[in-house]
PDB file of N, H, CA, C and O in Angstrom:
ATOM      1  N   UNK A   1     -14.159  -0.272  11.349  1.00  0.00           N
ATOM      2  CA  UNK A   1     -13.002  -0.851  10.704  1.00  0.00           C
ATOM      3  C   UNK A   1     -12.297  -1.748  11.727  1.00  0.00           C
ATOM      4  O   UNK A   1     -11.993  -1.436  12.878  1.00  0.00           O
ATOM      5  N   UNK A   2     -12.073  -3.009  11.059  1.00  0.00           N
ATOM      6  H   UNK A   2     -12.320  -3.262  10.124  1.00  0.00           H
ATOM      7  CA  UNK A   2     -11.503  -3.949  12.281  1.00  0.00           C
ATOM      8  C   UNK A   2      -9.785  -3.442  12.136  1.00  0.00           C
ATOM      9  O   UNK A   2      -9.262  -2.785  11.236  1.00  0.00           O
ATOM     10  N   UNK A   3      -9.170  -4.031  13.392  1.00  0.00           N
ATOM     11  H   UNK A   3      -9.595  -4.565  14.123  1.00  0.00           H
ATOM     12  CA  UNK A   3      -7.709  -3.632  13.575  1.00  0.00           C
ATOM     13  C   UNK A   3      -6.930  -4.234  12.717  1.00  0.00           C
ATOM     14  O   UNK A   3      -6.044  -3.499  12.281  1.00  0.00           O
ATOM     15  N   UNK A   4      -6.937  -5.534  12.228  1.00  0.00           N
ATOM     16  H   UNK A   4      -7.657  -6.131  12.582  1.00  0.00           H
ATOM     17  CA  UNK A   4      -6.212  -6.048  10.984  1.00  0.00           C
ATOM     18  C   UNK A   4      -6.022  -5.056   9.697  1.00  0.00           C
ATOM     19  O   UNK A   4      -4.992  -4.753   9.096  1.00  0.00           O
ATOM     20  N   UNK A   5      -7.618  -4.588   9.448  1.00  0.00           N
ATOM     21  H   UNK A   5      -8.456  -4.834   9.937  1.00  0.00           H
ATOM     22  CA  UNK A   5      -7.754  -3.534   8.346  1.00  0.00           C
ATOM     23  C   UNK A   5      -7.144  -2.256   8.416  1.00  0.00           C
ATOM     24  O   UNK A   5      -6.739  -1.644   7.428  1.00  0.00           O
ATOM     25  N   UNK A   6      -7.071  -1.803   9.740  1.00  0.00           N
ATOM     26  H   UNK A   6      -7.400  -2.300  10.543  1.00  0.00           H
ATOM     27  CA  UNK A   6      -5.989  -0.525  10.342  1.00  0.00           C
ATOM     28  C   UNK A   6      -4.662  -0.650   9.953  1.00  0.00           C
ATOM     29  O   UNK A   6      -4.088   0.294   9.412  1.00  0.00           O
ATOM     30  N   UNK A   7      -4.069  -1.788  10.184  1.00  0.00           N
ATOM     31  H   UNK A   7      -4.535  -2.556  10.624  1.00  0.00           H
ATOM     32  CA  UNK A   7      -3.091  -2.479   9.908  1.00  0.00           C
ATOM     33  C   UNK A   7      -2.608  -2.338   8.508  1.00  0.00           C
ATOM     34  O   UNK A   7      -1.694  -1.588   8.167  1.00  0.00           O
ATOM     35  N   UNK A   8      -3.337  -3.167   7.675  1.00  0.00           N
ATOM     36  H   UNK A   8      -4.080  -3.776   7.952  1.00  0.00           H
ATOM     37  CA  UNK A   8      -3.087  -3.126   6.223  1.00  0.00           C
ATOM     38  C   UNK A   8      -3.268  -1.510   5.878  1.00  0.00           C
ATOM     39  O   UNK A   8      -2.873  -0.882   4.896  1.00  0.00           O
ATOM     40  N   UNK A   9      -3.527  -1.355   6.287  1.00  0.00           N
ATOM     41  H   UNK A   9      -3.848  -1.865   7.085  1.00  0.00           H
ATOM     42  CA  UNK A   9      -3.818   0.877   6.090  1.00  0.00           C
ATOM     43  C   UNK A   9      -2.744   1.342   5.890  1.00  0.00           C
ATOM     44  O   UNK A   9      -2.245   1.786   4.856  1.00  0.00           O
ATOM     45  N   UNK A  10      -2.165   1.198   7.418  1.00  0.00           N
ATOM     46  H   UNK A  10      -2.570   0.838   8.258  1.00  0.00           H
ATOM     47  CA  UNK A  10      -0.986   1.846   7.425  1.00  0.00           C
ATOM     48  C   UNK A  10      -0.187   1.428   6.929  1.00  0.00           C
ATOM     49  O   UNK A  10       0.413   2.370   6.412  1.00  0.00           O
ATOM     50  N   UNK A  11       0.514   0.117   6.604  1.00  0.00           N
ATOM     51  H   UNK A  11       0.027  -0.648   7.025  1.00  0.00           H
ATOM     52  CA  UNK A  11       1.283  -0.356   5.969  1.00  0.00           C
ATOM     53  C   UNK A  11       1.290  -0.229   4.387  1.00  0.00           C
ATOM     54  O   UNK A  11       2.223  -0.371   3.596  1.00  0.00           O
ATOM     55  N   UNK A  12       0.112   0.046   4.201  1.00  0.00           N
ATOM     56  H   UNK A  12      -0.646   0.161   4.843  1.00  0.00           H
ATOM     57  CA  UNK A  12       0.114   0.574   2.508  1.00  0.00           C
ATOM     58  C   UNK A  12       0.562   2.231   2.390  1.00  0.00           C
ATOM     59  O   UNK A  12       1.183   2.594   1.391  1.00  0.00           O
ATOM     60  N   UNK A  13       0.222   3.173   3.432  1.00  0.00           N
ATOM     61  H   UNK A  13      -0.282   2.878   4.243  1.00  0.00           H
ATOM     62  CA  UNK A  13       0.194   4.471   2.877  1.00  0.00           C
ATOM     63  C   UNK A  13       1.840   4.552   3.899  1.00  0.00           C
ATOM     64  O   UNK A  13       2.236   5.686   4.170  1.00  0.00           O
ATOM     65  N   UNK A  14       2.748   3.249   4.431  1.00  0.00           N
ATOM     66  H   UNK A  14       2.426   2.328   4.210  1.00  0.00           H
ATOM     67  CA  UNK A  14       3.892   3.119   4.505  1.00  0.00           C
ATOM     68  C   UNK A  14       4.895   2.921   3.363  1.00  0.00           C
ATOM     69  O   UNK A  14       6.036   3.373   3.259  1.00  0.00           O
ATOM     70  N   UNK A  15       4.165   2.102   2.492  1.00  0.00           N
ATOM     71  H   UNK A  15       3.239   1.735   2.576  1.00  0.00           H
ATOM     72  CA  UNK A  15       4.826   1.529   1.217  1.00  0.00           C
ATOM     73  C   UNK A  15       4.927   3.019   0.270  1.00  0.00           C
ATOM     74  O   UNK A  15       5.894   3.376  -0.402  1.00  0.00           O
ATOM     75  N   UNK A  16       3.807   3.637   0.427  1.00  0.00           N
ATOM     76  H   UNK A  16       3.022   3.346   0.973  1.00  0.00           H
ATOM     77  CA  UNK A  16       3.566   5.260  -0.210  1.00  0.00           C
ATOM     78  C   UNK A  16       4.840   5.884   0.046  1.00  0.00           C
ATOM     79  O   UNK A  16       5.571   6.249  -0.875  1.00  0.00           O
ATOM     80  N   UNK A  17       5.098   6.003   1.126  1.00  0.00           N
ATOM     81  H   UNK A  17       4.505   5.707   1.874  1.00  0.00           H
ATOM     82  CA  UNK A  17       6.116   7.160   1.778  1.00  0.00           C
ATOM     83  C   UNK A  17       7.422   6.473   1.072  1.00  0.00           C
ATOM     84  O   UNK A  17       8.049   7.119   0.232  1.00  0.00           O
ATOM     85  N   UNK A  18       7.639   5.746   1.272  1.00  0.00           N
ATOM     86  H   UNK A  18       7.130   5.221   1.954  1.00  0.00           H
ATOM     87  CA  UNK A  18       8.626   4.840   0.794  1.00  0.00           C
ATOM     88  C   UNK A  18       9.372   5.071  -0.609  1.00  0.00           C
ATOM     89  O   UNK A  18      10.514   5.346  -0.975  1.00  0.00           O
ATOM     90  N   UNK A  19       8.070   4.803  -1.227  1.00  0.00           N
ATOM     91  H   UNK A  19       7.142   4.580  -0.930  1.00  0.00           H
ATOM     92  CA  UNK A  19       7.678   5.075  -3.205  1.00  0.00           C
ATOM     93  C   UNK A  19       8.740   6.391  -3.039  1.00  0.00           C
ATOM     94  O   UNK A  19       9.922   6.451  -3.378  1.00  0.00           O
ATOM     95  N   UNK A  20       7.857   7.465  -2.368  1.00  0.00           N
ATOM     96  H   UNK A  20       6.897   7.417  -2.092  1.00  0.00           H
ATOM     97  CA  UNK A  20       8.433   8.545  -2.857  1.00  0.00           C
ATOM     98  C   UNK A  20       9.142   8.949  -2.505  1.00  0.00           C
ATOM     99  O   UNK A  20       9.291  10.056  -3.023  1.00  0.00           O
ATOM    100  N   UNK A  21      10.346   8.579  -1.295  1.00  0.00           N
ATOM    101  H   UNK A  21      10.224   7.680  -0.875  1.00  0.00           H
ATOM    102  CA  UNK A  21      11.824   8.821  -0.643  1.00  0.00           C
ATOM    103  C   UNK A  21      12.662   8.295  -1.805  1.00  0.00           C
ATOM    104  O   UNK A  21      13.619   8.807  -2.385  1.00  0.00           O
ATOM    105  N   UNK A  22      11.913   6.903  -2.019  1.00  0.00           N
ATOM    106  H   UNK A  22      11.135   6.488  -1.547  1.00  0.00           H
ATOM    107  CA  UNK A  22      12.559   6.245  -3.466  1.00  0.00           C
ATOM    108  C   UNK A  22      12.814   6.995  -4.887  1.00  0.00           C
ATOM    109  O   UNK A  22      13.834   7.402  -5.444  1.00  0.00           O
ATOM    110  N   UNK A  23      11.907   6.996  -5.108  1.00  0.00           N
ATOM    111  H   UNK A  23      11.079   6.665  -4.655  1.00  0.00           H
ATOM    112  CA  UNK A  23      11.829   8.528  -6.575  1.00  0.00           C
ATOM    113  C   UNK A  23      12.360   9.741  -6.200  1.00  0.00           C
ATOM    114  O   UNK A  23      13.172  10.217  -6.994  1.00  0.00           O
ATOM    115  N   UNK A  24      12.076  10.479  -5.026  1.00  0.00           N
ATOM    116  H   UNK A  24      11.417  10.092  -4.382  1.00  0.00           H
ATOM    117  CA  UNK A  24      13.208  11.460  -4.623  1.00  0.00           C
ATOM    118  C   UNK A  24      14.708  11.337  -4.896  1.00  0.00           C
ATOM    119  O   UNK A  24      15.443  12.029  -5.600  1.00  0.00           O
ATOM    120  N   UNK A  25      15.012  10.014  -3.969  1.00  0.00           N
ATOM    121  H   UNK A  25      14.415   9.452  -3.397  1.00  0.00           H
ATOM    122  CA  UNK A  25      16.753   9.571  -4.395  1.00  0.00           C
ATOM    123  C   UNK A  25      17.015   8.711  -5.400  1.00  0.00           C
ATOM    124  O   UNK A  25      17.850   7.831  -5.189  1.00  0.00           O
ATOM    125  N   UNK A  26      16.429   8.782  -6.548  1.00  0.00           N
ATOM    126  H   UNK A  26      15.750   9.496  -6.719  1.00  0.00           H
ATOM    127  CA  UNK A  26      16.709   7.955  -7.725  1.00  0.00           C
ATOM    128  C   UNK A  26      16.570   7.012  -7.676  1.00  0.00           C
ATOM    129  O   UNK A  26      17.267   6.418  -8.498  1.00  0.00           O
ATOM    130  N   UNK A  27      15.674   6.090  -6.804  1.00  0.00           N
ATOM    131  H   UNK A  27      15.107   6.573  -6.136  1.00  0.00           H
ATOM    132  CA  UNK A  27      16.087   4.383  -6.442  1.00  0.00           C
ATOM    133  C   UNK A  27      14.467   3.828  -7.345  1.00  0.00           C
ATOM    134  O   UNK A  27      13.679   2.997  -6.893  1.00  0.00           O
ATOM    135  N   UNK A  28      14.343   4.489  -8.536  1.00  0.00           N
ATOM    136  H   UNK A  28      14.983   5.163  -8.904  1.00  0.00           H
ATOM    137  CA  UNK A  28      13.157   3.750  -9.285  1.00  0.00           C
ATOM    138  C   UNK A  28      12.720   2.534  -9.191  1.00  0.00           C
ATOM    139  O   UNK A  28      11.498   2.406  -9.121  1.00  0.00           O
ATOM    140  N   UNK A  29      13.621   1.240  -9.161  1.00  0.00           N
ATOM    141  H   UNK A  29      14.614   1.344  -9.218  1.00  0.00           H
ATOM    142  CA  UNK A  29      12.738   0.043  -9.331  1.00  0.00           C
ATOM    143  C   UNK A  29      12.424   0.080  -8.033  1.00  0.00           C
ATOM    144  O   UNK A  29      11.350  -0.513  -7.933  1.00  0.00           O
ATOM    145  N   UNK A  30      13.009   0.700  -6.296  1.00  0.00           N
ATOM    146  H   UNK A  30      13.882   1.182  -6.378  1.00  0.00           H
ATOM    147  CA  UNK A  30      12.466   0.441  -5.656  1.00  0.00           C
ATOM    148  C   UNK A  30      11.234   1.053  -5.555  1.00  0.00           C
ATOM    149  O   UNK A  30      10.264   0.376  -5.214  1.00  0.00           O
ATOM    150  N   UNK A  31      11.097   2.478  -5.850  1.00  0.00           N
ATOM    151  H   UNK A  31      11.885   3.028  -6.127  1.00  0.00           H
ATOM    152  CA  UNK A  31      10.001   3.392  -5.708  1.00  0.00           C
ATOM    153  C   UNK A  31       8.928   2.436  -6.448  1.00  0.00           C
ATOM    154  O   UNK A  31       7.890   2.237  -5.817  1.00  0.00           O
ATOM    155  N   UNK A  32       9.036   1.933  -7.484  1.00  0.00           N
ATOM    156  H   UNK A  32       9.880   2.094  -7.996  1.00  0.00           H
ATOM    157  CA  UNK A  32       7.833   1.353  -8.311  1.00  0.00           C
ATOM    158  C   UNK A  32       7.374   0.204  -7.622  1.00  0.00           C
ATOM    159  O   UNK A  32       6.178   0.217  -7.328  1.00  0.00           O
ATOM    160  N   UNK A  33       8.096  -0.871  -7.266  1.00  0.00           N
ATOM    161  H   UNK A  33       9.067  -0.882  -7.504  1.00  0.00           H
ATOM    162  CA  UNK A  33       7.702  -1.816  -6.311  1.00  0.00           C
ATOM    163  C   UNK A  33       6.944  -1.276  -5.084  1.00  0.00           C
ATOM    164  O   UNK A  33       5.731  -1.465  -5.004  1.00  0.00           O
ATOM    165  N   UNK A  34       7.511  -0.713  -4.274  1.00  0.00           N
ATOM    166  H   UNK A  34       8.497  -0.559  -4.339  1.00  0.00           H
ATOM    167  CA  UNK A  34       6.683  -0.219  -3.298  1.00  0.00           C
ATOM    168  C   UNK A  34       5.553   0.441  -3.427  1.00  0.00           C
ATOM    169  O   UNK A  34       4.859   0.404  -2.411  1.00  0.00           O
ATOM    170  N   UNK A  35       5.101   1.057  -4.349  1.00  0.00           N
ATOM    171  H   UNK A  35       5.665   1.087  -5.174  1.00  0.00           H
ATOM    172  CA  UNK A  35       4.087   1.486  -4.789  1.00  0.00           C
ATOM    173  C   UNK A  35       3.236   0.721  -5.249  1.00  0.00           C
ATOM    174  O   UNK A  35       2.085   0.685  -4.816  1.00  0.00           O
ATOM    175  N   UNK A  36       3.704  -0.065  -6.269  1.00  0.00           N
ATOM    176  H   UNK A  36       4.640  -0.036  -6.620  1.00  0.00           H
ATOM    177  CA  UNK A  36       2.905  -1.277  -7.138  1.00  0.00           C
ATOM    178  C   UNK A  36       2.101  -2.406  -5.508  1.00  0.00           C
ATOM    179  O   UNK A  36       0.924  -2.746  -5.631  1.00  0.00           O
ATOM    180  N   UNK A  37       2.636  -2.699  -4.595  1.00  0.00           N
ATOM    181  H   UNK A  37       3.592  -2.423  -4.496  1.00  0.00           H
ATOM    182  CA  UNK A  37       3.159  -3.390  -3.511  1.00  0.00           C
ATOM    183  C   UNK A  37       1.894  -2.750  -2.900  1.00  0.00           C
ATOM    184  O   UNK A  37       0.927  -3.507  -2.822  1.00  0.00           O
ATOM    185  N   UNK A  38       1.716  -1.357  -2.406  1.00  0.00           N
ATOM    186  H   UNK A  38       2.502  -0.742  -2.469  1.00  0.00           H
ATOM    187  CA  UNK A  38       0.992  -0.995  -1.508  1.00  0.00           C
ATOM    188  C   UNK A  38      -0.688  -0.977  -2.119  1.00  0.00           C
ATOM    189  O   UNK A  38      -1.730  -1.246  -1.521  1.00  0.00           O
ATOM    190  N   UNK A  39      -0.426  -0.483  -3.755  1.00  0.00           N
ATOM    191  H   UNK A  39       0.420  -0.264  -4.241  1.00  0.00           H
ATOM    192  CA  UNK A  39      -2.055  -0.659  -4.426  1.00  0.00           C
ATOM    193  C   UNK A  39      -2.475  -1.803  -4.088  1.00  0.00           C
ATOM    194  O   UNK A  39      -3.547  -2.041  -3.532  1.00  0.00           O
ATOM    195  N   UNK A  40      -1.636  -2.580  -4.412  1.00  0.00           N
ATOM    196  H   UNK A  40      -0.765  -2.387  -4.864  1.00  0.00           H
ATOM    197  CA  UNK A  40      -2.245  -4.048  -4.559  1.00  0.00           C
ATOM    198  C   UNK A  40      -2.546  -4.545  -3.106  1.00  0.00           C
ATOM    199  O   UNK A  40      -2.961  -5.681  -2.873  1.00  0.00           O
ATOM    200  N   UNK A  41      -2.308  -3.622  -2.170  1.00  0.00           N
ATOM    201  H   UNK A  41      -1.971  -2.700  -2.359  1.00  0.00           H
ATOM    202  CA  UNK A  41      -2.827  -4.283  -0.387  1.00  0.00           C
ATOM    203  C   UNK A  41      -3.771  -3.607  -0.749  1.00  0.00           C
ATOM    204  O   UNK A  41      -4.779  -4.185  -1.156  1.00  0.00           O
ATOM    205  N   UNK A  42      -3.706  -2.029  -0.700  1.00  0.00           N
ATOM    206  H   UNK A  42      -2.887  -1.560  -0.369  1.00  0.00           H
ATOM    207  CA  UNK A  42      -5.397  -1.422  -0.352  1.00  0.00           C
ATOM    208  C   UNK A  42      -6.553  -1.888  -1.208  1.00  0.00           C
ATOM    209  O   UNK A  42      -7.733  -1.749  -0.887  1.00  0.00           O
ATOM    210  N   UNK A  43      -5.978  -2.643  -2.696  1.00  0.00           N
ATOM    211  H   UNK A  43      -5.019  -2.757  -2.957  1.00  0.00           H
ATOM    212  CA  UNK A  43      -7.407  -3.354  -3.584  1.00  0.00           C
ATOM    213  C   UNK A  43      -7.769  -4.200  -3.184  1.00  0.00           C
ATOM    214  O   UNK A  43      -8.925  -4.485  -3.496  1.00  0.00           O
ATOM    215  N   UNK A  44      -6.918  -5.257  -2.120  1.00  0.00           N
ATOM    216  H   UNK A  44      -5.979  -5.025  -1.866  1.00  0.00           H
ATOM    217  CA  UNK A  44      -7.591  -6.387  -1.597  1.00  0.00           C
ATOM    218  C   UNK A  44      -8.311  -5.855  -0.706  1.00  0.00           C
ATOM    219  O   UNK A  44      -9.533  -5.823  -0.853  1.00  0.00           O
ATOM    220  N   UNK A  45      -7.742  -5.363   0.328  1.00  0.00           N
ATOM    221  H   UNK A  45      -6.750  -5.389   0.448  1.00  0.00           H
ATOM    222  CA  UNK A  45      -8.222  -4.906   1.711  1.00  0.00           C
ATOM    223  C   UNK A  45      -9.481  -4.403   1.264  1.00  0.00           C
ATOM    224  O   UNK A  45     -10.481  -4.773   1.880  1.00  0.00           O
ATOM    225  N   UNK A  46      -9.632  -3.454   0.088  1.00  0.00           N
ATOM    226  H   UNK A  46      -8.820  -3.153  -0.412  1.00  0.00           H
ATOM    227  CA  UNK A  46     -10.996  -2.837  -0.018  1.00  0.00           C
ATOM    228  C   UNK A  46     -11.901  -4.141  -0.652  1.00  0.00           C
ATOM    229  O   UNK A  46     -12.975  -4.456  -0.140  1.00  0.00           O
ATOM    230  N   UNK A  47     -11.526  -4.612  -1.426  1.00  0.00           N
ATOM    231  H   UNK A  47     -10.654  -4.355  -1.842  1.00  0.00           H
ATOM    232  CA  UNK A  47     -12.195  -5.815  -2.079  1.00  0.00           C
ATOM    233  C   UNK A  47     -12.888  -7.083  -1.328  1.00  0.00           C
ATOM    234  O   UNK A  47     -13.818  -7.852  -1.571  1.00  0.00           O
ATOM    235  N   UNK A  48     -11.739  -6.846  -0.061  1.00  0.00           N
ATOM    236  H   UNK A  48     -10.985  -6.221   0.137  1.00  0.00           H
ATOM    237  CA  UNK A  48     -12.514  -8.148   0.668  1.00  0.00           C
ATOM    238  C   UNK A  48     -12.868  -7.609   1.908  1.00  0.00           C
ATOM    239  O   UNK A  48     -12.792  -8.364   2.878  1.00  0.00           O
ATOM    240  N   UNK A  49     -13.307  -6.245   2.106  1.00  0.00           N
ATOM    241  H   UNK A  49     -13.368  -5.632   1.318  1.00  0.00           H
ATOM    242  CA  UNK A  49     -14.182  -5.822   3.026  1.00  0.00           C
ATOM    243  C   UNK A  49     -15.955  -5.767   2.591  1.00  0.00           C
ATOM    244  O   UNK A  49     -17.026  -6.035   3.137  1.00  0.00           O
ATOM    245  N   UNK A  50     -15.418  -5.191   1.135  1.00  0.00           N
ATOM    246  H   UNK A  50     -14.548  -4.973   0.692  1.00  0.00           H
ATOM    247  CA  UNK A  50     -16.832  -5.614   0.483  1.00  0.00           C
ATOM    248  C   UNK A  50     -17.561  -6.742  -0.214  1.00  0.00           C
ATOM    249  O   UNK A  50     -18.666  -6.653  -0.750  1.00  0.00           O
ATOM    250  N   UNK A  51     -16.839  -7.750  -0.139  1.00  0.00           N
ATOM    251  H   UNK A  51     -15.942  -7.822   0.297  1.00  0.00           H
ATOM    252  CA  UNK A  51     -17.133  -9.042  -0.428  1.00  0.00           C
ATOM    253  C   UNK A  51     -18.147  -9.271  -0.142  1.00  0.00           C
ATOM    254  O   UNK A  51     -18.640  -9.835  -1.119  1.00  0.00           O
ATOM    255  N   UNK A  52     -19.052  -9.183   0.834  1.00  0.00           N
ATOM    256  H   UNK A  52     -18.652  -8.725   1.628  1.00  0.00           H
ATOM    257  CA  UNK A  52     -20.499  -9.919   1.547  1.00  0.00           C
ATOM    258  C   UNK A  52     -21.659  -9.101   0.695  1.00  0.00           C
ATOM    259  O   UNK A  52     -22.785  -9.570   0.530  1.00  0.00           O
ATOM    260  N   UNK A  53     -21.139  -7.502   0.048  1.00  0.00           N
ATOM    261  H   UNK A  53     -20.224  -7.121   0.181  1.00  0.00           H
ATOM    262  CA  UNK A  53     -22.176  -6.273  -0.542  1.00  0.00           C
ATOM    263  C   UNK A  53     -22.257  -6.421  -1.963  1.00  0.00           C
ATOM    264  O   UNK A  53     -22.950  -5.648  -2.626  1.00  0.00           O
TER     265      UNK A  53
END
């Protein structure tokens, strides 16, 4: 796994933690954004690792 891809990793299962501090304290549209926000990194990230397969 290259370090860019480490990168986008953590920053998605960051957006995760986020989601759910958000939904914990009632802050829904943020919880949903951040969530919506982080799928949509790890589908690219996975999508364009497998691009060449």
């Amino acid at each position: 796994m290259k370090k860019s891809d480490l990168y986008m990793v953590i920053i998605a299962i960051i957006l995760m933690f986020i989601s759910l501090t958000s939904w914990v304290l009632n802050q829904s549209n943020l919880a949903i954004l951040s969530a919506n926000f982080g799928v949509v990194l790890l589908v690219v990230m996975m999508l364009w690792q497998h691009r060449e397969s």
